[in-house]
C-alpha positions in Angstrom: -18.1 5.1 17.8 -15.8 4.0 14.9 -17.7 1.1 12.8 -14.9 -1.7 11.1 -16.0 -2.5 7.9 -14.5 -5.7 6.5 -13.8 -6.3 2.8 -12.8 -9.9 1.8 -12.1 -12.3 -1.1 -12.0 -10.6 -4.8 -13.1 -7.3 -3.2 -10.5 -7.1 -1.4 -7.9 -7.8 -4.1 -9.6 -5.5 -6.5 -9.2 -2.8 -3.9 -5.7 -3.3 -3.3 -4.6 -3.1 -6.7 -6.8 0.1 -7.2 -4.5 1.7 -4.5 -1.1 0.1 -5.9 -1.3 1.6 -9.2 -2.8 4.6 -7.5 0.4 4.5 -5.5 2.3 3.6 -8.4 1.0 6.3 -10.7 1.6 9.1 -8.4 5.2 7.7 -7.3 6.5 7.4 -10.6 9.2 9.4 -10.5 10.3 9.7 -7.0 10.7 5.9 -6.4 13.2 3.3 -7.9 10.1 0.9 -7.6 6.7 -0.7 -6.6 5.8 -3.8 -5.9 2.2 -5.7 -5.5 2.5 -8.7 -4.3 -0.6 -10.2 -4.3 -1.9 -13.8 -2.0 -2.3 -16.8 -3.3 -3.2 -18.7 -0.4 -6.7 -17.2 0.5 -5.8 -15.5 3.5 -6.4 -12.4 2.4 -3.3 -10.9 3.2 -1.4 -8.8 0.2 1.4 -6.4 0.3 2.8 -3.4 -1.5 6.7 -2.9 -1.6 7.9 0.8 -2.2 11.9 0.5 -2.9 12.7 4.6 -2.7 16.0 6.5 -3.8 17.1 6.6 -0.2 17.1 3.1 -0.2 14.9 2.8 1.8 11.8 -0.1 1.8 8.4 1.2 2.8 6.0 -2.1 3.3 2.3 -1.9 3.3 0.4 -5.3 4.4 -3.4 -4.6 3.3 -6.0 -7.3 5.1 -9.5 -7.6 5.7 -9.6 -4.6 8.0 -6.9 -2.3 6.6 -3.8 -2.0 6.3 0.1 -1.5 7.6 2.2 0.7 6.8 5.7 -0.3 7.8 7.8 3.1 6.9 11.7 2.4 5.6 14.3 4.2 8.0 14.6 7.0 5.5 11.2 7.2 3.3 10.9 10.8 2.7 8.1 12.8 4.0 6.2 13.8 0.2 6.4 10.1 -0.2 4.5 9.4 3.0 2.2 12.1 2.6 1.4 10.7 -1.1 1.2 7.0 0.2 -1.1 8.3 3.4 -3.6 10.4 0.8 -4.2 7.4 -1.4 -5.3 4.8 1.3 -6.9 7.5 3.0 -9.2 8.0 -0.2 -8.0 11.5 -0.9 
């Protein structure tokens, strides 16, 4: 049985932005740009934007539980792979 384990508040934001600039870091120079957009609201909702050479936007909504990955129509496959190792914890 898979356990959810639910990270809120300042966690949460800290742990997002330990993954963007992971994200960032290792995307450098195959992406145009990245994006963290963090919430100011207190829903606990923030996003990364990933704006690639293809031109292609790559949206991941991170939340309490996880996060979304919404892959741009032509987001290369070594991009995904990077992405998918970071918020995997690899």
């Amino acid at each position: 049985m898979t356990e959810t384990v639910t990270i809120t508040g300042k966690d949460l934001k800290q742990l997002v932005e330990m993954r963007f600039w992971e994200i960032e870091d290792a995307l450098e120079e195959l992406v145009k740009k990245a994006e963290l957009k963090l919430d100011k609201n207190g829903n606990d909702k923030h996003l990364i934007q990933i704006y690639d050479h293809t031109a292609s936007l790559t949206t991941i909504t991170c939340h309490e539980t996880g996060c979304n990955i919404h892959w741009g129509s032509g987001t290369p496959s070594n991009i995904k792979k990077i992405v998918l190792d970071i918020l995997d914890g690899e």
